[in-house]
C-alpha positions, -999 to 999 in steps of 0.1 A, spaced: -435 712 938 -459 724 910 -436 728 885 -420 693 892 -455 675 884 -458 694 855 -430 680 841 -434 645 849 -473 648 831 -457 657 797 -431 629 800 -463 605 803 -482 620 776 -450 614 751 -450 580 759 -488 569 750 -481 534 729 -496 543 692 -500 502 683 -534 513 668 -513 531 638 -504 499 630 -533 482 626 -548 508 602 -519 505 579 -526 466 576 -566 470 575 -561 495 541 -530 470 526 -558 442 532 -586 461 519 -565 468 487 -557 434 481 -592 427 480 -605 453 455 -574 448 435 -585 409 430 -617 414 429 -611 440 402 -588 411 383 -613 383 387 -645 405 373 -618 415 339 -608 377 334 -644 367 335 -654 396 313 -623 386 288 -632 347 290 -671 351 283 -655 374 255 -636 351 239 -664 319 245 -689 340 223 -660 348 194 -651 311 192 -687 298 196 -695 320 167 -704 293 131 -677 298 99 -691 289 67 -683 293 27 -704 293 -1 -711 261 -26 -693 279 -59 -697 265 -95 -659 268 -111 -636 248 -125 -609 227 -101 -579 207 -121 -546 200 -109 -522 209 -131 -483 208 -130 -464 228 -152 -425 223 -166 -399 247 -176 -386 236 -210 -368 237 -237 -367 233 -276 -342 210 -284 -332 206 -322 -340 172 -337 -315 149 -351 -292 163 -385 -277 141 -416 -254 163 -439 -258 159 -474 -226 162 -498 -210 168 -528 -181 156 -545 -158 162 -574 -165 145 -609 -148 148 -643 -139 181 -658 -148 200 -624 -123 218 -602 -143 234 -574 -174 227 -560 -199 259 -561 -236 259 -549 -253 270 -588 -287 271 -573 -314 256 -554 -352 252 -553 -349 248 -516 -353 275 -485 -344 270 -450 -372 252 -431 -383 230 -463 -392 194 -467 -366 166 -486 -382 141 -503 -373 113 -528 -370 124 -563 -368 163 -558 -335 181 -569 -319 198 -537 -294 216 -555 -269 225 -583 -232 221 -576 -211 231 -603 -236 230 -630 -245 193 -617 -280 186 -600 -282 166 -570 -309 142 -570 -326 126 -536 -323 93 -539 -342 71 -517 -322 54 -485 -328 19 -499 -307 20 -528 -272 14 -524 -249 41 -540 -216 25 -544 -206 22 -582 -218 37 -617 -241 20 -635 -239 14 -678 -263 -4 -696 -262 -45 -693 -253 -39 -656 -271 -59 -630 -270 -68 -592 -286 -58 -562 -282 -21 -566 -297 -22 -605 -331 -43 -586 -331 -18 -561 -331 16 -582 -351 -1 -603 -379 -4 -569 -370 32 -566 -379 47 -596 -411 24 -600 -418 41 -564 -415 78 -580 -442 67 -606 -420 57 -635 -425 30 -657 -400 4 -647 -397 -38 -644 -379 -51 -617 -355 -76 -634 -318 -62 -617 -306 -54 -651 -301 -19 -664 -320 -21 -693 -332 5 -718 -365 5 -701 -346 12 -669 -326 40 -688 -357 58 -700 -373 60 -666 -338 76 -655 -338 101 -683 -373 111 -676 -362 119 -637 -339 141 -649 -355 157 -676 -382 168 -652 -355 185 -631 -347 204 -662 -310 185 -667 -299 157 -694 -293 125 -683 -253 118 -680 -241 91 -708 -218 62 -707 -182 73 -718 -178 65 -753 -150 41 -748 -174 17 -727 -181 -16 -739 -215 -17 -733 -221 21 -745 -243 8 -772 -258 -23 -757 -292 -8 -759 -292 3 -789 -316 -16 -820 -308 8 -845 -297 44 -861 -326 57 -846 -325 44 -813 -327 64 -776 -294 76 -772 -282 54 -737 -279 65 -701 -260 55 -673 -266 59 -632 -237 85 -618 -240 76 -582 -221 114 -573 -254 131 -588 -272 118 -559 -279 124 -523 -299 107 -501 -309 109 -466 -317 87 -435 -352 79 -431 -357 95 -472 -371 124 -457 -363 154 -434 -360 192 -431 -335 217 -443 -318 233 -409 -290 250 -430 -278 250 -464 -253 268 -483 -259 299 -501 -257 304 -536 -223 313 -554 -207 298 -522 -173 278 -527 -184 246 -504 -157 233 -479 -135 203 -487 -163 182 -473 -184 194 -496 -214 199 -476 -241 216 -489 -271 213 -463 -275 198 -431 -309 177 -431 -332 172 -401 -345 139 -400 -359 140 -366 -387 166 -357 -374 191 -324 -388 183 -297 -398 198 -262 -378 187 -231 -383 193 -197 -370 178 -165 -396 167 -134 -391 157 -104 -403 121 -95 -438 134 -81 -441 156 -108 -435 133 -137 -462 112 -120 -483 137 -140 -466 132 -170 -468 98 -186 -462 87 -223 -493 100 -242 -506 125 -219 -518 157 -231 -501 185 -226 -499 223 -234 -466 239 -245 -465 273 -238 -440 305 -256 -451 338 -250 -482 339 -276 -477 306 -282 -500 279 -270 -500 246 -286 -520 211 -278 -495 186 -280 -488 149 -260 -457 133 -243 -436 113 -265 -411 99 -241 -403 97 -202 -364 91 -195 -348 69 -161 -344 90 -135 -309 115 -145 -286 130 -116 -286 166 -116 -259 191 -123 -253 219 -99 -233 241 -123 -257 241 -149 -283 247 -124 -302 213 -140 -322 193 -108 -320 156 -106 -352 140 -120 -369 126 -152 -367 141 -188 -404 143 -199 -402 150 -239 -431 162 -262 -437 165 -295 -439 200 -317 -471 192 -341 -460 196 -373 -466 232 -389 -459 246 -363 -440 280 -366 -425 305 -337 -404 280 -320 -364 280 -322 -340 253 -304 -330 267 -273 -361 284 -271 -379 285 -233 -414 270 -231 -440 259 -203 -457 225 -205 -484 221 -184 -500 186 -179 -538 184 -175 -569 205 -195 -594 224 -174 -619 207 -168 -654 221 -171 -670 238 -142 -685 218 -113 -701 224 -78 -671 228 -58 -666 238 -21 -632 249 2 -606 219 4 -616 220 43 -647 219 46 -641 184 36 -646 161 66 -640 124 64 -656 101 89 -650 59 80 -636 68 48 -669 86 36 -664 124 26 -688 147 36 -698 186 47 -717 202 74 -745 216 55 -757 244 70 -796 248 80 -823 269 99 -823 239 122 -786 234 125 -762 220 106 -771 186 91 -744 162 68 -747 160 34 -720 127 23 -700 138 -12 -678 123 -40 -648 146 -42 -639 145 -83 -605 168 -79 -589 189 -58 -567 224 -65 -553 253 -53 -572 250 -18 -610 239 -33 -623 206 -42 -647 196 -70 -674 178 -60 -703 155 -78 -738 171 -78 -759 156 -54 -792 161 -36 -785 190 -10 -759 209 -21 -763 235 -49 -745 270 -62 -746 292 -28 -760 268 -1 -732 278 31 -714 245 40 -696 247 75 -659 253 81 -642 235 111 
């Protein structure tokens, strides 16, 4: 029947196999693939020449005249020097010990033969270290102590023999010491045997006798004042009237074992405080110290340096630089590495119209990333050396 073979025609045409679908799916996935790594390979290529012509492309610097030191520089400290005290004490007829006067200032020089002070109308004298102070001395007295005041007062320019008696001629040179500090010469007491020893006659010198408590002396015979009383003060029971520096301050600084390397004894060195710049050289390296956490103090040496005498604007406790090494003067000097070392010869890559050629140098320093070089035939101010 007709309208049975129509039927069965569109049954046949729904089932037509449509395989071919297929294969144009997987002929544009493939075809993708291929443009997509195509696409890749022509970027890398394009990113690789890139980066061939950035690293192919020469670094130099420029030959520079300057000056290249190394120098190391310590945090430091000014330490005080060394202090004696020098004393009074109670004599005859005197209840209290009271600072008169004095001639002297914080910050001045001690020497033999000047008068520090006046302590209860008494001066004290500076007597030099060598004589021993230990007894009074009257006229006819000899020993030891009589040879050497005598070698002391010959010493401040008097006119006196060296015989270890205490003889008239010893008293006069005595009594002119004091004089010139404006004060009489003490006299034996009148019920001494050997008050009038000296004496030729009605109208001889009156005599004088050494009263070791009018004298002071200090270690060394001379120093500094670092303190002394003031005047009109009532003096302790020690009776100390000035404390006496008889060691310079000094500089200290602690290094650490490369750093004191740098910092041997008589180096030069330049101690820094604000303002303040003073030439100076290294006294004194100490054994290596432990350090001490608390006190924030690193293990390591104690490099110590000298303060030049006269100077002023420096206090113990005070913080100061010291820097070892002086700037040299200026050289040729190129970049630290554009050094290159080949058999233990230095040299640069010097370059050239025709290419680089080597130039061998004689590296005389090196600092803070350059290196100081001797002149030589090739290199001068601005020639471009190369730079690896």
């Amino acid at each position: 029947m007709p309208g049975f073979e129509l039927n069965r025609s569109d049954r046949a045409m729904r089932r037509v196999p449509r395989w071919w679908l297929l294969l144009v799916a997987m002929a544009l996935v493939t075809s993708s693939l291929i443009v997509a790594f195509r696409a890749g390979t022509l970027v890398a290529a394009v990113a690789t020449s890139h980066q061939d012509v950035t690293a192919a492309i020469p670094v130099s610097a420029t030959v520079e005249l300057r000056s290249v030191a190394r120098q190391v520089t310590l945090a430091g400290v000014v330490t005080a020097g060394r202090t004696s005290p020098v004393t009074a004490s109670l004599t005859d007829g005197i209840d209290r010990l009271i600072l008169t006067s004095t001639p002297k200032a914080l910050g001045d020089f001690v020497e033999p033969g000047e008068l520090l002070a006046v302590v209860s109308g008494r001066p004290l004298l500076v007597m030099p270290a060598s004589v021993p102070l230990y007894r009074d001395i009257i006229p006819g007295d000899s020993g030891p102590d009589v040879r050497a005041l005598q070698t002391a007062l010959a010493g401040l320019g008097l006119a006196v023999k060296t015989n270890g008696t205490f003889d008239q001629q010893t008293q006069q040179a005595l009594k002119t010491w004091y004089e010139n500090a404006g004060f009489p010469a003490p006299v034996p007491p009148a019920s001494s045997p050997t008050g009038s020893n000296n004496k030729s006659g009605a109208n001889a010198a009156p005599a004088a006798m050494v009263r070791w408590r009018d004298f002071v002396q200090v270690p060394g015979d001379t120093g500094r004042i670092a303190s002394i009383a003031g005047t009109g003060t009532v003096l302790p029971e020690d009776g100390v009237v000035a404390q006496i520096s008889v060691s310079e301050d000094t500089i200290v600084a602690r290094a650490d074992v490369l750093q004191a390397e740098s910092f041997a004894v008589g180096t030069a060195v330049t101690l820094r405080a604000g303002a303040l710049e003073v030439k100076t050289t290294v006294t004194s390296v100490s054994g290596f110290a432990e350090g001490d956490s608390s006190s924030n103090v690193m293990p390591g040496m104690d490099i110590t340096a000298s303060i030049p005498p006269g100077t002023t604007g420096l206090a113990p406790q005070q913080s100061v630089t010291v820097t070892a090494g002086n700037a040299p003067a200026e050289t040729l000097a190129v970049p630290l590495i554009a050094i290159r070392q080949e058999m233990g010869v230095a040299y640069v890559e010097v370059a050239g119209e025709a290419g680089p050629h080597r130039v061998d140098v004689t590296v005389t320093a090196q600092a803070d990333g350059w290196a100081a070089v001797d002149t030589v035939e090739g290199l001068d101010v601005g020639v471009k050396v190369m730079l690896p």
